[in-house]
C-alpha positions in Angstrom: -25.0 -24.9 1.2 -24.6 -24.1 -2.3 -22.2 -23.9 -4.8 -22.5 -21.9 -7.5 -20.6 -22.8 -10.3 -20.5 -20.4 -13.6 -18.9 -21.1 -17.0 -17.7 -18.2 -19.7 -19.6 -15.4 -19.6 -18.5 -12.8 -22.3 -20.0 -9.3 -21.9 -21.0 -9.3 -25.7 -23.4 -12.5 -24.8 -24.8 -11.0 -22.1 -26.3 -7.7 -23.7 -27.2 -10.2 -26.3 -29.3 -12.5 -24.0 -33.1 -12.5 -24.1 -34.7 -11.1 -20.8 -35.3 -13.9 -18.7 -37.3 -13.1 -15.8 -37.4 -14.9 -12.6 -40.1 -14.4 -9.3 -37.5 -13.2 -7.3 -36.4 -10.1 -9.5 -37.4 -6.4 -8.3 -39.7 -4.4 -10.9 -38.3 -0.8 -11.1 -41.7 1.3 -11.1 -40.7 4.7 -10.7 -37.8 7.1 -11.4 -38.1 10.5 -9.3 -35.9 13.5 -8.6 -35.7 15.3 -5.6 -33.8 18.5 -4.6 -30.4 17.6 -2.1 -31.1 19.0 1.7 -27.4 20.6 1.2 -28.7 22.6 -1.9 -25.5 21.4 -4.1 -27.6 18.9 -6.2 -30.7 16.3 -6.9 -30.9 12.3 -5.5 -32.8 10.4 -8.4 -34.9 7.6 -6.8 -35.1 4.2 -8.2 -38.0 3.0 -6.9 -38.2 -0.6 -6.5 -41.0 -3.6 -5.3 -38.0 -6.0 -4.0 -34.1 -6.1 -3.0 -31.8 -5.9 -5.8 -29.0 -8.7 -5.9 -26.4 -5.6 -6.9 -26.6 -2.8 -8.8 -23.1 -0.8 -10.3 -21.8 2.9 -9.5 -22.7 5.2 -11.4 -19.9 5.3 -14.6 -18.9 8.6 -16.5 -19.3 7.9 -20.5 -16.7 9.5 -23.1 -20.4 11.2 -24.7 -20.1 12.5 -21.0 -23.5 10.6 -20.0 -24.1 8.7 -16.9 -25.0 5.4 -16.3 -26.1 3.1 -13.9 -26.9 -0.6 -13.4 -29.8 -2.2 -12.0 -28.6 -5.9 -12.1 -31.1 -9.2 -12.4 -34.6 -6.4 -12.7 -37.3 -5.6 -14.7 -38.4 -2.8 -15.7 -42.0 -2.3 -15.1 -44.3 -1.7 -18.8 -46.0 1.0 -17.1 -42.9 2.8 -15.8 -43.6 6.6 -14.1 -41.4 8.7 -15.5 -41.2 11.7 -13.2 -39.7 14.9 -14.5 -35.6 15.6 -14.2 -34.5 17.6 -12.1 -32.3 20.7 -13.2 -29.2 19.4 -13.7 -30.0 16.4 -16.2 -31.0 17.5 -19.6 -32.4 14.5 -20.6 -32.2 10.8 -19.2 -33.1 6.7 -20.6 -33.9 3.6 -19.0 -33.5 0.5 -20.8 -33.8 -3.4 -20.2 -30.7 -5.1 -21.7 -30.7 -8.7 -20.9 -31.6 -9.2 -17.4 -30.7 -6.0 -16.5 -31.9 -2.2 -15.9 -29.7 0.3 -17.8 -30.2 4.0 -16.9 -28.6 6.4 -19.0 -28.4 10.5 -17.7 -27.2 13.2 -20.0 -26.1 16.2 -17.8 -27.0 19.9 -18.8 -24.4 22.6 -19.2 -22.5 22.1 -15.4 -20.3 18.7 -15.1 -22.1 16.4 -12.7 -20.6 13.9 -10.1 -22.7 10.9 -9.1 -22.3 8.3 -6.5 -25.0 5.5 -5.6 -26.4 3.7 -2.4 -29.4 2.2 -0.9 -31.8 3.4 0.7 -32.3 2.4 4.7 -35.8 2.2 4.8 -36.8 1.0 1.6 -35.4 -1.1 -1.6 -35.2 1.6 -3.8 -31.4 3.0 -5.0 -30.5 6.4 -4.5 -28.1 8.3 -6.9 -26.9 11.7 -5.6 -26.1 13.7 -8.5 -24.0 16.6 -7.6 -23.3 19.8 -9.8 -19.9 21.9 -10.1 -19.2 24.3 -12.3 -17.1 24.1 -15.5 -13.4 23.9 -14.8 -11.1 26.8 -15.1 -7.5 27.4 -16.3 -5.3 27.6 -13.0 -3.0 30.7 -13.2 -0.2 31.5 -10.8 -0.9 34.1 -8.3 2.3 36.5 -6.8 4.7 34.3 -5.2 2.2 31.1 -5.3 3.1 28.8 -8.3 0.6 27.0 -10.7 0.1 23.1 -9.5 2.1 20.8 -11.3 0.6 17.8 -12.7 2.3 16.0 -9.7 0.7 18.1 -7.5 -3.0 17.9 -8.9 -2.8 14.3 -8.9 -2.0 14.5 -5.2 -4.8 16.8 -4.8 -7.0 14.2 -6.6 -5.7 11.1 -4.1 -6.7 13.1 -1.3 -9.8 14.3 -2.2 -10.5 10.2 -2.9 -8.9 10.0 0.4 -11.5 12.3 2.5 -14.9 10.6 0.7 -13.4 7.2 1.7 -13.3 8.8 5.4 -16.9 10.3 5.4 -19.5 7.9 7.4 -21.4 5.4 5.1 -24.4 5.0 5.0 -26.6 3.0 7.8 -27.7 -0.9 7.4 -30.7 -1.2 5.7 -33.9 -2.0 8.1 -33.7 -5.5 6.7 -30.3 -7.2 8.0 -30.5 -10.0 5.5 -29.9 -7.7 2.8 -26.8 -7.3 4.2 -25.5 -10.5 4.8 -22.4 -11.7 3.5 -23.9 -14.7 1.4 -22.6 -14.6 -1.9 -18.4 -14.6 -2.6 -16.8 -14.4 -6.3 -13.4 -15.8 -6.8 -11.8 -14.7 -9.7 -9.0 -17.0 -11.0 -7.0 -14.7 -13.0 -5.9 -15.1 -17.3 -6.9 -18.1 -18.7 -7.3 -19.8 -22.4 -5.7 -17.8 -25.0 -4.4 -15.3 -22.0 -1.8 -18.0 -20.1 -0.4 -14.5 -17.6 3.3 -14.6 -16.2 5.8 -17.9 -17.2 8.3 -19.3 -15.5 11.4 -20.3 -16.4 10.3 -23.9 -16.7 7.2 -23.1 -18.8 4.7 -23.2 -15.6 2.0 -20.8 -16.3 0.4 -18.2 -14.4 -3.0 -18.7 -15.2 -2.3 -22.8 -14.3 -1.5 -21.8 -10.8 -3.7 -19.2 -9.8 -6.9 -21.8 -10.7 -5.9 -24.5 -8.4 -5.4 -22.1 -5.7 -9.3 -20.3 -6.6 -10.1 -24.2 -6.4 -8.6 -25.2 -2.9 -9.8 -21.1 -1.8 -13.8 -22.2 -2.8 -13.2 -25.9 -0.7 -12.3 -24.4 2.4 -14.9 -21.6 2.1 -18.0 -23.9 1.3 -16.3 -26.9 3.9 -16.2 -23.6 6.7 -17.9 -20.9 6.3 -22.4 -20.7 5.5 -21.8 -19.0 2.1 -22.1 -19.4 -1.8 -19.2 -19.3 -3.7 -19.4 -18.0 -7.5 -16.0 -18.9 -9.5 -16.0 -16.6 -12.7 -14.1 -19.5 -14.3 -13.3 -23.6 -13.1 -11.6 -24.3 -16.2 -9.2 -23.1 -19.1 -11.2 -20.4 -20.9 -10.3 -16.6 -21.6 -12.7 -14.3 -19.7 -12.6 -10.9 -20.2 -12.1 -8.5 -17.6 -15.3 -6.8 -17.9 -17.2 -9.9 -17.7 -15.8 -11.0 -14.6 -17.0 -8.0 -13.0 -20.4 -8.3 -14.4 -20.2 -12.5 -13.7 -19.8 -11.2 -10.1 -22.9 -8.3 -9.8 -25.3 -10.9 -12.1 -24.0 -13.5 -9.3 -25.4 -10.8 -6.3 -21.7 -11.2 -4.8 -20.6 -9.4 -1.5 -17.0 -10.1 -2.0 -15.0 -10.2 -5.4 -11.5 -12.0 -4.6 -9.3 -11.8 -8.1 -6.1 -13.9 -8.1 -3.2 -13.7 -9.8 0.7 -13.7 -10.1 3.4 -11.4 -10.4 6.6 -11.2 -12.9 9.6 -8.8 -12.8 12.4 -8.4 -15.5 14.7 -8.3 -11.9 14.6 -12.0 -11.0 15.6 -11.3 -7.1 11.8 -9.8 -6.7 10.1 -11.8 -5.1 6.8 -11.8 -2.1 3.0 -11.3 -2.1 1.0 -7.7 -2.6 -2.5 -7.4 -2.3 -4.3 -4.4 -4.2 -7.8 -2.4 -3.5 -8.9 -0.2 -6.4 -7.7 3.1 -6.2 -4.8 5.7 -7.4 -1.1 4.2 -7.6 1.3 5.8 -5.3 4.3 3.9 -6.8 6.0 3.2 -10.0 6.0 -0.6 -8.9 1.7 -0.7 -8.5 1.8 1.2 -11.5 3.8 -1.6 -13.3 1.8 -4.5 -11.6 -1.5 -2.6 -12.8 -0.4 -2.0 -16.4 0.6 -5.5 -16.9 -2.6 -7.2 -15.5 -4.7 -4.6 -17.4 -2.5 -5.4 -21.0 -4.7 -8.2 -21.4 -7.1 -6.4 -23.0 -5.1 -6.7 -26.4 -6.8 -10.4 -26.6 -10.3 -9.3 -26.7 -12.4 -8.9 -29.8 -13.1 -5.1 -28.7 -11.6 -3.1 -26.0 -13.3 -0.3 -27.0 -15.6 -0.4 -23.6 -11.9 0.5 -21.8 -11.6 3.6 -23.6 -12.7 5.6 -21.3 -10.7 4.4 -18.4 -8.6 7.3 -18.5 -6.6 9.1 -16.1 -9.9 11.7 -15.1 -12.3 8.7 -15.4 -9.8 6.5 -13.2 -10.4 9.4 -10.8 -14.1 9.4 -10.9 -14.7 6.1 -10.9 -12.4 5.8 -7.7 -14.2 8.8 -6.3 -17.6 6.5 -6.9 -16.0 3.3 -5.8 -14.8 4.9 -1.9 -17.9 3.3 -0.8 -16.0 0.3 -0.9 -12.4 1.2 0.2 -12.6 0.5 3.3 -13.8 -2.8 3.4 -11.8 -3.5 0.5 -8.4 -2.4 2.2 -9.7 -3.9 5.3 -9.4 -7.6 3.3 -6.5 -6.5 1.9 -4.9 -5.8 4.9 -5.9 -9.2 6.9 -5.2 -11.0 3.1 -1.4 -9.9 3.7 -0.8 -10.1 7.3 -1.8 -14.1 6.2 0.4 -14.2 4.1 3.6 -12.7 6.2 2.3 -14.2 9.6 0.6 -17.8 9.0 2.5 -18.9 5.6 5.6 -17.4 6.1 5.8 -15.9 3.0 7.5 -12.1 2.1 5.2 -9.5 1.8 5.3 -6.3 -0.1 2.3 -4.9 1.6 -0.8 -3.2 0.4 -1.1 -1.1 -2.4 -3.9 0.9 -5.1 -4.3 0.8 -8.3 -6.5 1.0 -11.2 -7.1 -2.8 -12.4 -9.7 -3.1 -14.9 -11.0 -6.1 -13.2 -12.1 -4.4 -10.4 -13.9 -1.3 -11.5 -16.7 -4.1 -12.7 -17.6 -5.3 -9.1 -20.0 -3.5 -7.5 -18.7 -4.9 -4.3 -15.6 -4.8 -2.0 -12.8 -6.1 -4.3 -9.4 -7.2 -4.4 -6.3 -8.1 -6.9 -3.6 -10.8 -5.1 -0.6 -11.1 -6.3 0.6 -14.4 -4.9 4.1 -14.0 -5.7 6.4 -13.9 -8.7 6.6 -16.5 -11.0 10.0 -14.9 -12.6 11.1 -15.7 -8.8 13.3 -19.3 -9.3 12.4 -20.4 -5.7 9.3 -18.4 -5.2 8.0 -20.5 -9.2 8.8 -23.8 -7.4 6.7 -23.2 -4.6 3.7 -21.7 -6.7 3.4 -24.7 -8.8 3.4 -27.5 -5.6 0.6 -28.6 -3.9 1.8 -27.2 -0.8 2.4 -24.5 -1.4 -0.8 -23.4 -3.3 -2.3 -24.6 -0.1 -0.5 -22.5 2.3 -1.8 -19.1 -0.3 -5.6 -21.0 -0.5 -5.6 -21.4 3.2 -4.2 -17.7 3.6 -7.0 -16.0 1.8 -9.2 -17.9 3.6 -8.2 -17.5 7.0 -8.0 -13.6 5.9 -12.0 -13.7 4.6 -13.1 -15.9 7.2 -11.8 -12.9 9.8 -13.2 -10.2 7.2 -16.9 -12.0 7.6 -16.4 -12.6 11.3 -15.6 -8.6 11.5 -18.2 -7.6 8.8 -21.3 -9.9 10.7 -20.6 -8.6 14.2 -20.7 -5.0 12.4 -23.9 -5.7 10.7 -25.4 -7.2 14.7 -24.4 -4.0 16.0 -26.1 -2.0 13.2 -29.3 -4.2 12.7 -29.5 -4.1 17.2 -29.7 -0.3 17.3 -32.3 0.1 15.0 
């Protein structure tokens, strides 16, 4: 069994990397564009020799391109270019590091794009769907205009009914499939030290010896690898974890972390899947995890994680909402039920950390260090084993669940 153990990986040194191929990486041979059977779009193929490890949804641009991510690939020298289909003006494909980059510029109607593979083959599929330009909503007799409140509401439940629609089958090849690969994410780090308590223990202190005792019991219990973005003191940043994680061809991103409140009676866990925040409290957690972008060199790739791109990128992600709530969901009833600890439930928002997985993802919150009582038993030994053990009792159920659903798939073939 194992162990994959990875050091600091800054995004700036991985674009900066020298390709460096391996036997085992897919060649992408071929782009082609096909017409939709529903008539609303085109699917661009990605045609490749071999499985990819991960590859990332498909991310709106502020120059209002799309890309996509072929991670750990290489990009044939004789590459056939197809011709685009009607809706992209013009498109690129790069190798950056050890990567595929493909860049589409959409004509005059805004494009939506989601990504998935393809059942009977290793090739990627990207369904590019077209709508037409926005228009200025005007209040009709007696009907009044939508409110800003109201259009994000629309928004959440249009995120709400793509996470609902049936994904896509198993591929033909089960391996493929299996859950082999999990990234724990020890939140902060280095120059970024995360919530204090009153006696100076630090945030990012605690949430590493929990990742640590998490990755013993998983490679001691269950038959997979786990990748830890970092095993020591070093600032991270949150981009790079997510790309650590695809590089790594992870199946599960686990980030950790720990809360803080001006109110010093909040206390208990909260687990978070990426998403829209329903509540002024997600929205505070979200905001102060994601302030950590202040310590990187350039936080210009976060520019366009607006409130619209938040949407799309959400709308890209509901691949992985179920799944990801699904963990979420065991992660706290751990929590409450086994290790006795208060829990504040499940909750969405938009953490930068986990737009970056390409993979079922999730932000823990393992209590509040700003909590007197709730500090003490962060920072003991016990107690950091009662959350390690948690989260693993939680994924080992998540893998037993997600297996017996890949058997069922990979049987009725």
């Amino acid at each position: 069994m194992a162990v994959l153990v990875c050091g600091l990986l800054l995004v700036a040194d991985v674009w900066a990397e020298k390709p460096v191929v391996t036997a085992a990486d897919p060649t992408l041979n071929r782009i082609s564009f096909t017409e939709r059977s529903d008539g609303m779009g085109l699917v661009m193929r990605l045609h490749l020799d071999g499985p990819i490890a991960a590859f990332s949804m498909p991310t709106h641009r502020e120059d209002g391109s799309i890309e996509v991510v072929l991670f750990r690939s290489v990009l044939h020298r004789d590459l056939r270019r197809d011709a685009r289909g009607h809706l992209i003006r013009d498109y690129q494909v790069e190798q950056i590091s050890k990567d595929i980059v493909v860049r589409l510029t959409p004509g005059a109607v805004p494009v939506m794009a989601s990504a998935y593979r393809d059942r009977a083959s290793h090739d990627i599929l990207v369904s590019l769907t077209g709508s037409p330009p926005a228009v200025p909503v005007v209040a009709t007799s007696g009907q009044p205009a939508p409110t800003d409140r109201s259009l994000s509401d629309h928004l959440a439940g249009a995120v709400t009914r793509l996470a609902d629609r049936p994904r896509p089958a198993a591929d033909a090849d089960p391996e493929r499939w299996t859950l082999d690969t999990i990234v724990i994410d020890a939140g902060h780090g280095g120059k970024d030290h995360g919530a204090l308590a009153a006696d100076g223990t630090r945030e990012k202190d605690v949430v590493l010896a929990v990742a640590r005792k998490l990755e013993t019991y998983l490679v001691e219990n269950l038959d997979v690898n786990v990748v830890q973005t970092r095993t020591d003191d070093r600032f991270i940043t949150l981009e790079g974890r997510g790309h650590l994680a695809n590089q790594a061809g992870g199946k599960l991103f686990v980030s950790i972390h720990a809360n803080s409140a001006p109110d010093r009676r909040a206390k208990g866990t909260e687990t978070f899947f990426l998403g829209l925040h329903k509540s002024e409290a997600a929205r505070r957690v979200m905001e102060r995890e994601n302030e950590v972008i202040r310590l990187e060199e350039d936080a210009s790739a976060y520019a366009g994680y607006d409130a619209m791109n938040a949407v799309m990128q959400t709308l890209t992600q509901s691949a992985y909402m179920r799944q990801s709530q699904a963990l979420a969901e065991s992660i706290e009833d751990q929590f409450e039920n086994r290790a006795r600890r208060n829990s504040r439930g499940v909750k969405q928002a938009g953490f930068y950390v986990l737009y970056g997985a390409s993979m079922p993802a999730v932000l823990v919150e393992l209590g509040f260090m700003s909590h007197p009582e709730e500090a003490s038993f962060l920072r003991s030994e016990e107690g950091q084993s009662y959350l390690a053990s948690a989260i693993f009792r939680a994924i080992r159920q998540y893998k037993a669940e997600y297996d017996q659903g890949l058997h069922l798939s990979a049987s009725n073939q």
